[in-house]
C-alpha positions in Angstrom: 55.2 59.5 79.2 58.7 61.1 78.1 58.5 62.6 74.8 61.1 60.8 72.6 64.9 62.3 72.6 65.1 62.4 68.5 64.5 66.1 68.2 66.3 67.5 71.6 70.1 67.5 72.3 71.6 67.1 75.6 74.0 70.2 76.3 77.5 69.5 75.5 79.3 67.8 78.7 83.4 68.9 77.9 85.4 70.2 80.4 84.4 73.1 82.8 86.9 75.8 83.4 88.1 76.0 86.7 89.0 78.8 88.6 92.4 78.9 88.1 91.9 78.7 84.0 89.5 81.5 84.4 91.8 83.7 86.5 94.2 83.4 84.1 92.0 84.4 81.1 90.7 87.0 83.4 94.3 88.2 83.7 95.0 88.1 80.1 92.1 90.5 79.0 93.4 92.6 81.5 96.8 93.0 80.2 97.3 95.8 77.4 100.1 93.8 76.0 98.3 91.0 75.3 95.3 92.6 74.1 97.5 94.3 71.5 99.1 91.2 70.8 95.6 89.6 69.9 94.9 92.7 67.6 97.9 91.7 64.9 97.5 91.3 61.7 100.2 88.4 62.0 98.5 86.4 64.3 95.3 86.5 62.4 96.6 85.8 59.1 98.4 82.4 60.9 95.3 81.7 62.4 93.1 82.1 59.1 95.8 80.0 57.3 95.5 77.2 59.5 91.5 77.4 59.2 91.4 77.7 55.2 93.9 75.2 55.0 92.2 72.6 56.8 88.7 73.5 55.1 89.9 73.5 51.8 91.7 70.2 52.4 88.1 69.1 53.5 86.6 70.4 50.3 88.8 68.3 48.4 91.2 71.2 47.0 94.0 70.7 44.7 96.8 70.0 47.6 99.0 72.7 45.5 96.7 75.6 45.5 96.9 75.3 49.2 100.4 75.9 49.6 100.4 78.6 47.8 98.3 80.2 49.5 100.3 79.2 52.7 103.1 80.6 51.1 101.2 83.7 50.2 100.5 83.9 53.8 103.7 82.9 55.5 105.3 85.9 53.1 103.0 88.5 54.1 103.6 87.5 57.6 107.8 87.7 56.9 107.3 90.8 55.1 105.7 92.2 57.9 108.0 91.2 60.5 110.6 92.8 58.5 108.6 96.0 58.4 108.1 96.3 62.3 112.2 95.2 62.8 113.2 98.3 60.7 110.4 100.5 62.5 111.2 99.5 65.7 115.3 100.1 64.8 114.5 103.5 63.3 113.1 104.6 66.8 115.7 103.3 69.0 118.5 106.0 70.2 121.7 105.6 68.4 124.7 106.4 70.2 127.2 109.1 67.6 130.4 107.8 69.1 130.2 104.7 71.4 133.2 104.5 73.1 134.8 100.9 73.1 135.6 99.0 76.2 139.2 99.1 77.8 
């Protein structure tokens, strides 16, 4: 006799990855730009955003509390994009007298 099913979950059936999807992730962890794309601070604070958001909507928070804390978050995430503009113009070569077209 089968022991009842009450107590023991079937694995989850979703979609297998094929080989091409894991080639492509294989490919992605093996690019350095990427990787150091995945280590910002940017794309984590968007991320976490997204997730407190939507579980302190669930929890039944006040709807304006969470968009200041978006807007926390979305200014942190301009500010810092300002930051790495001006660092990334302070290091590019300047020319002292560029010469205009004829």
């Amino acid at each position: 006799m089968n022991p009842p099913r009450i107590f023991f979950k079937e694995p989850p059936q979703g979609p297998r990855l094929t080989l091409w999807d894991k080639l492509k992730l294989w490919r992605i962890t093996k690019d350095k730009h990427m990787i150091e794309k995945l280590k910002s601070r940017k794309l984590w604070v968007a991320v976490s955003l997204a997730a407190f958001s939507a579980l302190l909507s669930g929890l039944g928070i006040d709807n304006e509390l969470i968009e200041k804390i978006i807007t926390l978050g979305m200014t942190y995430i301009g500010a810092q994009g300002l930051v790495d503009t001006a660092a990334a113009y302070a290091t590019k070569p300047q020319a002292a007298n560029p010469k205009p077209k004829a």
